[in-house]
C-alpha positions in Angstrom: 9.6 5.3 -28.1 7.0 3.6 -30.4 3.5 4.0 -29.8 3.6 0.5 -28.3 4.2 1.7 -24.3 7.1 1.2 -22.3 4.9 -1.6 -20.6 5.3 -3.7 -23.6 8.9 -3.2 -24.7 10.0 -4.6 -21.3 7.6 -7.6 -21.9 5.5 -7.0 -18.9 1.8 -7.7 -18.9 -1.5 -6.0 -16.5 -3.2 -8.2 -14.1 -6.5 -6.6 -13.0 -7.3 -7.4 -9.7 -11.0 -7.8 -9.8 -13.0 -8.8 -7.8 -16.5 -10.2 -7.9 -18.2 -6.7 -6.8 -16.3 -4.8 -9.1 -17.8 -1.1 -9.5 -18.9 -0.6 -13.4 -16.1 2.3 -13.4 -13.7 -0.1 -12.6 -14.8 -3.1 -15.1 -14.8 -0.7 -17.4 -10.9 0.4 -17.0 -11.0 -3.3 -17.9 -12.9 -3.7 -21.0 -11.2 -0.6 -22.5 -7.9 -1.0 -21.9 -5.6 0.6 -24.6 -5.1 -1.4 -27.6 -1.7 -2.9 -28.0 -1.1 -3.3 -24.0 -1.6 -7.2 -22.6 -3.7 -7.7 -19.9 -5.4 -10.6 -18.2 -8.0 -10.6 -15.5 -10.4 -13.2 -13.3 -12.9 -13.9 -16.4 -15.3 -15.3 -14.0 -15.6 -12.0 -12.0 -16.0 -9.5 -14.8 -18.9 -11.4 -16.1 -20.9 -11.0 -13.0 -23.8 -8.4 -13.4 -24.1 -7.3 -9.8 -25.3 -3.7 -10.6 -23.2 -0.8 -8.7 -26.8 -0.4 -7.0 -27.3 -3.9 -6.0 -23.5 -3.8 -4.5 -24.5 -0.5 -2.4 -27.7 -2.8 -0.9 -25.0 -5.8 -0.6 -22.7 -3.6 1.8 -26.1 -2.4 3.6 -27.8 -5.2 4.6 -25.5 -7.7 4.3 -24.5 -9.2 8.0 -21.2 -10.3 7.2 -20.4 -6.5 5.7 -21.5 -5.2 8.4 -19.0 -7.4 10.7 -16.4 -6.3 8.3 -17.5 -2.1 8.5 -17.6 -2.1 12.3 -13.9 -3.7 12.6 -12.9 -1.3 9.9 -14.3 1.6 11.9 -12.7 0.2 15.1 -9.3 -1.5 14.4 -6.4 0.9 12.2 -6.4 -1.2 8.9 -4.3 -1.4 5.4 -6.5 -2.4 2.1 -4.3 -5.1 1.2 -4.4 -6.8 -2.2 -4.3 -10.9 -1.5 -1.9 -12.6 -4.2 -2.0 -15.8 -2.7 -2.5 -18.5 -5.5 -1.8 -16.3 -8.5 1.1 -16.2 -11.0 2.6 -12.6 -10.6 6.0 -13.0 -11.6 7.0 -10.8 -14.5 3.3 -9.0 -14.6 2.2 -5.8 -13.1 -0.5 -5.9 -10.9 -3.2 -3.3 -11.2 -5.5 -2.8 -7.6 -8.2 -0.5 -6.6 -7.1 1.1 -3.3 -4.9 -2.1 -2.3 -1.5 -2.5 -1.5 0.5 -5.5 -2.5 3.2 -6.0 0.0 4.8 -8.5 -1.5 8.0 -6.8 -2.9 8.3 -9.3 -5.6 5.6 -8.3 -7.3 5.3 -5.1 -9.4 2.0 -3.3 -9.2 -0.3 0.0 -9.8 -2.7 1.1 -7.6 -5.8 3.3 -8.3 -7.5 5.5 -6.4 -10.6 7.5 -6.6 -9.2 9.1 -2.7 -6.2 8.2 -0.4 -8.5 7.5 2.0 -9.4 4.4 0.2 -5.8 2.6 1.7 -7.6 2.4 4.7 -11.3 1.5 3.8 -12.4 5.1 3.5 -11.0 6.0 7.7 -10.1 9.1 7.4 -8.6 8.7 11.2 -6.7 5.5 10.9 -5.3 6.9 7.2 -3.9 9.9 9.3 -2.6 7.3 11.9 -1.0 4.9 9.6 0.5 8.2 7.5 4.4 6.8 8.2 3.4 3.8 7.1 1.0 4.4 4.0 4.0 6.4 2.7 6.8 4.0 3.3 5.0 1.0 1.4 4.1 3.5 -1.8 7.4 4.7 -1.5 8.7 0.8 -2.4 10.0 0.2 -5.6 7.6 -2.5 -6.2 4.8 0.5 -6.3 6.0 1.6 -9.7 2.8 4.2 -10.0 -0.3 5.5 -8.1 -3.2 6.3 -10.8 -5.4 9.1 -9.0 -8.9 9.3 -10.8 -8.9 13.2 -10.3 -6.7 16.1 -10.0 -8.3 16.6 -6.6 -7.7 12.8 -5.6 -3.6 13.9 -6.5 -3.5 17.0 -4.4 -5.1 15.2 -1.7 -2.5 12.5 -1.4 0.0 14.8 -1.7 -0.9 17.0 0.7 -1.5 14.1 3.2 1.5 12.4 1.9 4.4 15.3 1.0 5.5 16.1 -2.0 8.3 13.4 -2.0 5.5 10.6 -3.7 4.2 13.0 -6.3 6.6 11.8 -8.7 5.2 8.3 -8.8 1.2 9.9 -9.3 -0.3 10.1 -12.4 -4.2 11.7 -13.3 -6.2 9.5 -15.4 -9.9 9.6 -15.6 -12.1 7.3 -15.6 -13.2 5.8 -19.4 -16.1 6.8 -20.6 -17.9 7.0 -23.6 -19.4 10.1 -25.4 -23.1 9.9 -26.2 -24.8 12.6 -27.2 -23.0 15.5 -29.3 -23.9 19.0 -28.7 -27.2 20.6 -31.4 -27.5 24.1 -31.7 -31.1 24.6 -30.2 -32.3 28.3 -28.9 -32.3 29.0 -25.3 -35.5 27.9 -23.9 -38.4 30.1 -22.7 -41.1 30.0 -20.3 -43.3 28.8 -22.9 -41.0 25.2 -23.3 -40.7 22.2 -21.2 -37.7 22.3 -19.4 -36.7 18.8 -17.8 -33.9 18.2 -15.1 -32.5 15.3 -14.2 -31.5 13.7 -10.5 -29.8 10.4 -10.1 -28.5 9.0 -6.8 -29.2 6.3 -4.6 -28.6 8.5 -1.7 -31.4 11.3 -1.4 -30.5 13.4 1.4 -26.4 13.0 0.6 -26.7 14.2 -2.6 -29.0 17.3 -2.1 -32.5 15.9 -2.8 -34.2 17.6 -0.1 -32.8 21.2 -1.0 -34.0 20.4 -5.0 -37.2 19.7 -4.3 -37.5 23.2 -2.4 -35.9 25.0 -5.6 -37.5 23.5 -8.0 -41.3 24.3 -6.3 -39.8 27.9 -6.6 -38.7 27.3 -9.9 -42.0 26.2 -11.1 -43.8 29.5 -10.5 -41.5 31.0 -13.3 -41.4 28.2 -15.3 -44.3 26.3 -15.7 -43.6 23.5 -17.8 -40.5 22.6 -15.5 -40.4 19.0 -14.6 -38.0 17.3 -12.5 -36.9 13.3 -12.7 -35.4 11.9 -9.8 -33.8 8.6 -9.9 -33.4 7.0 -6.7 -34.4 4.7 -3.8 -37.5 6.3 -1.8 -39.6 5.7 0.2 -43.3 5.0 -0.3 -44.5 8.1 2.0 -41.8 9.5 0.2 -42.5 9.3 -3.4 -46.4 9.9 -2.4 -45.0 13.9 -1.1 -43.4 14.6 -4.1 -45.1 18.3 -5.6 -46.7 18.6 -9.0 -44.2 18.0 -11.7 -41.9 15.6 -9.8 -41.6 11.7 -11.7 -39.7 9.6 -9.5 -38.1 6.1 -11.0 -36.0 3.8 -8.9 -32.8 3.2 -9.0 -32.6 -0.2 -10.8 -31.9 1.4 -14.1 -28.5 0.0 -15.8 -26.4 2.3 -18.0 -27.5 1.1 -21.2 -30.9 2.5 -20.6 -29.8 5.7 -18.9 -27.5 6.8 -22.0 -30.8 5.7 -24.3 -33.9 7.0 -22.8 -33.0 8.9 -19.9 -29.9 11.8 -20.4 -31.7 12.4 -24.1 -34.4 13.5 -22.8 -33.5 15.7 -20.2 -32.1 19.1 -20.9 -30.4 19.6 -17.1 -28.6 17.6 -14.6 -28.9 18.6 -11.0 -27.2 16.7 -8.5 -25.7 19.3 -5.5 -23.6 16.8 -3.9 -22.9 17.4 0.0 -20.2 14.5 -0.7 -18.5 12.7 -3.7 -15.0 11.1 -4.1 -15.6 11.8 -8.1 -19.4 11.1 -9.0 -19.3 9.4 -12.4 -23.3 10.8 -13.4 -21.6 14.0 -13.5 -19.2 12.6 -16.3 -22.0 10.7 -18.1 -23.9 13.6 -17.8 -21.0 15.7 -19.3 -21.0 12.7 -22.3 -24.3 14.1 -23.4 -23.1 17.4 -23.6 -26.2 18.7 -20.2 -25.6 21.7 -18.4 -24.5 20.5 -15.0 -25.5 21.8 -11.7 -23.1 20.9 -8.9 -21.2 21.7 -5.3 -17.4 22.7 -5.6 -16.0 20.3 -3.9 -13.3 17.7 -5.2 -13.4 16.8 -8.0 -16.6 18.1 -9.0 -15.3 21.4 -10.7 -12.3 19.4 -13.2 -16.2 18.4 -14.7 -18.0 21.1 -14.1 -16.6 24.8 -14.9 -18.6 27.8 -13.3 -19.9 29.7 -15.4 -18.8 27.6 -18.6 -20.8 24.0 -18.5 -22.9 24.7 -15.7 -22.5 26.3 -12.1 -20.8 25.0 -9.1 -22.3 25.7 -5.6 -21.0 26.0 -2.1 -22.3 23.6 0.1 -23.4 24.5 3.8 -20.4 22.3 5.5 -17.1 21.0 3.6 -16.3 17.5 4.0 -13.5 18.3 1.7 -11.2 21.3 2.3 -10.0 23.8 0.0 -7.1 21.4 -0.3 -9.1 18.2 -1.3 -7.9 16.9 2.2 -11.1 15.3 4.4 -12.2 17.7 6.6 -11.3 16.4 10.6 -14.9 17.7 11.8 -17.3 15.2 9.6 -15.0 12.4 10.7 -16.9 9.2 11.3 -20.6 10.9 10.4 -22.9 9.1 8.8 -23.2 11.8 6.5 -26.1 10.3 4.9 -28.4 10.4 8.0 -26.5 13.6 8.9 -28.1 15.3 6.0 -31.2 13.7 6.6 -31.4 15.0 10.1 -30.3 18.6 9.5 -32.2 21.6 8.9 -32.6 23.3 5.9 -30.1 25.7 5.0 -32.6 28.4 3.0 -29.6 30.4 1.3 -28.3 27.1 0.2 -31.8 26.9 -1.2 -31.5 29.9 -2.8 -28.5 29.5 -4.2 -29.1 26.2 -6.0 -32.5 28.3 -7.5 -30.4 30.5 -8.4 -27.7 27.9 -10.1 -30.4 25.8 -12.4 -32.2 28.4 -13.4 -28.4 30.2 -15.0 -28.9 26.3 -16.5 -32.0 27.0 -18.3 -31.1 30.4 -19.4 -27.5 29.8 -20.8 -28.4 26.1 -21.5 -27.3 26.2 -25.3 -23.9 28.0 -23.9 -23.1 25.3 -21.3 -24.2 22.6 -23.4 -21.7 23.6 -26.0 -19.1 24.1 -23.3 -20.5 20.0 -21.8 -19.4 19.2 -25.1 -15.7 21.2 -25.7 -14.8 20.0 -22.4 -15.7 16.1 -22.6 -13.8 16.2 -26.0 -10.9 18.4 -24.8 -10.5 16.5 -21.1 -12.7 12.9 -20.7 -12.8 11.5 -24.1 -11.9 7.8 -25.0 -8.8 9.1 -27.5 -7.8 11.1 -23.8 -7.9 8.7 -21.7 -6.0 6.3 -23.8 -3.3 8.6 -23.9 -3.1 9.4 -20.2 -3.3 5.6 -19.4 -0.2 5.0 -21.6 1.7 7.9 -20.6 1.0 6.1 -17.0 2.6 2.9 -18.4 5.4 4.8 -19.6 6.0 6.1 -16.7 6.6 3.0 -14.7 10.5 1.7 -13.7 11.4 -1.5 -13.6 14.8 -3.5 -12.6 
């Protein structure tokens, strides 16, 4: 085989199912597919600038989402790809967590977790089990792109090992920024700047950072912390000495410029996260990483290596990558809000950035080996085609 990809030599072209609130992870799968392989898409669509933040207040305040979340949390449904109108025949569709049902039409499907199938229902996915595995089984599902090692073992340990031979891993594209510079370990006497970025505070372990880093700050007094996010005003007004706080209305162009430059580690102890893609772009500039162990978070973070991994005081994801049963239905974002403090947790996240600051030229030389080795552009292209290879058709 050539390196044009067994996609082309049996004359079969993508279609991108995108819709108008595409995530920037998923336009960019788009915009960088591998050269050589024909695609087309809904032009119209990918132009629209709706930030990923602006879609996250869309789905929140939005009346008509909010019809659509209750019925989703109430009624056992598929994520089904529509196809009505569209020219399909001889292409291979490519969906974000949708089925295409119609067995005339060839298809991929991508997903960050299995749970996506059925809108992120952990119940109804374990419900509709038989089901979910018959239609991937289909021969019209010719391959099922998981975004993560841990998104693979979770679908097959929901789904058996019988549909592992239609998965393959490739991770999302990204660019590399920043390479890695040989500077000394810093001291007490240097500023020392970490870096938060989430729309979702509590979720994401803001509450427990704040408490480490006013530890933090009485051995290192030119730390400073940056936390990007949506607060509120009481909020921001509480933040200690040494705390900036920028909303989250930054785009990505501006981030990889001005913001991950400037910053020497990224802190972001997530409670939850399907794959976090600021871990990745913080990997791209070669930053230390401070992070929980669960999911996918350690394929970007290695303990030890490029940063350190935490547990977390309660696992919404098992050992196994499969959803754990008792977080079910929370609102895990006002869950965290409303919990108390877990002060080891506390301790052990001090504990975590401060081996950041320490071993910072170490891990940001390891940032570095591993993006190149695992995440980069050349990578990815690879893995994607290796996917297209891997699809059958009659």
């Amino acid at each position: 085989m050539s390196d044009l990809d067994y996609l082309n030599s049996v004359k079969k072209e993508i279609y991108y199912h995108n819709s108008i609130l595409l995530r920037k992870r998923q336009k960019e799968t788009i915009e960088n597919t591998p050269r050589s392989i024909k695609y087309e898409f809904n032009k119209s669509n990918l132009s629209n600038k709706v930030k990923d933040t602006e879609i996250f207040k869309i789905h929140k305040f939005s009346f008509k989402f909010k019809i659509i979340k209750m019925l989703k949390r109430l009624i056992p449904l598929l994520n089904i790809q529509r196809t009505g109108g569209l020219s399909l025949e001889g292409k291979l569709s490519y969906t974000w967590g949708k089925f295409i049902l119609n067995q005339r039409y060839s298809y991929i499907v991508e997903l960050d977790t299995p749970y996506v199938l059925t809108y992120y229902n952990v119940y109804f996915f374990r419900l509709l089990k038989p089901i979910i595995r018959f239609i991937l089984n289909r021969n019209n599902c010719k391959q099922i792109v998981c975004i993560s090692e841990a998104s693979k073992n979770c679908l097959i340990n929901e789904l058996g090992t019988e549909i592992g031979h239609k998965v393959s891993v490739v991770y999302p594209w990204i660019a590399k920024q920043t390479s890695y510079t040989n500077n000394s370990e810093p001291t007490t006497t240097n500023s020392i700047k970490l870096l938060f970025i989430s729309t979702q505070f509590t979720l994401k372990g803001g509450r427990e950072l704040l408490i480490a880093f006013s530890k933090l700050k009485r051995k290192y007094s030119d730390l400073t912390l940056t936390l990007i996010s949506n607060l509120s005003i009481e909020a921001i007004a509480k933040l200690p000495e040494g705390v900036s706080y920028l909303a989250a209305n930054i785009d990505k162009d501006e981030l990889n410029q001005k913001i991950y430059p400037t910053h020497d580690v990224f802190v972001l102890p997530s409670y939850q996260d399907s794959f976090g893609l600021v871990y990745l772009e913080a990997l791209s500039h070669s930053l230390p990483i401070v992070s929980t162990d669960r999911f996918a978070m350690p394929e970007m973070i290695k303990n030890d290596v490029n940063g350190v991994t935490i547990t977390p005081p309660f696992k919404y994801y098992l050992d196994d990558c499969r959803a754990n049963e008792k977080y079910w239905g929370l609102d895990l974002a006002f869950y965290t809000g409303q919990m108390d403090i877990d002060y080891d947790y506390v301790n052990k996240l001090e504990s975590a950035i401060d081996s950041c600051i320490l071993n910072s030229s170490r891990y940001s030389k390891s940032s570095n080996d591993l993006f190149e080795k695992v995440f980069s552009p050349n990578v990815r292209a690879g893995s994607f085609k290796e996917m297209l290879r891997r699809c059958r058709f009659d």
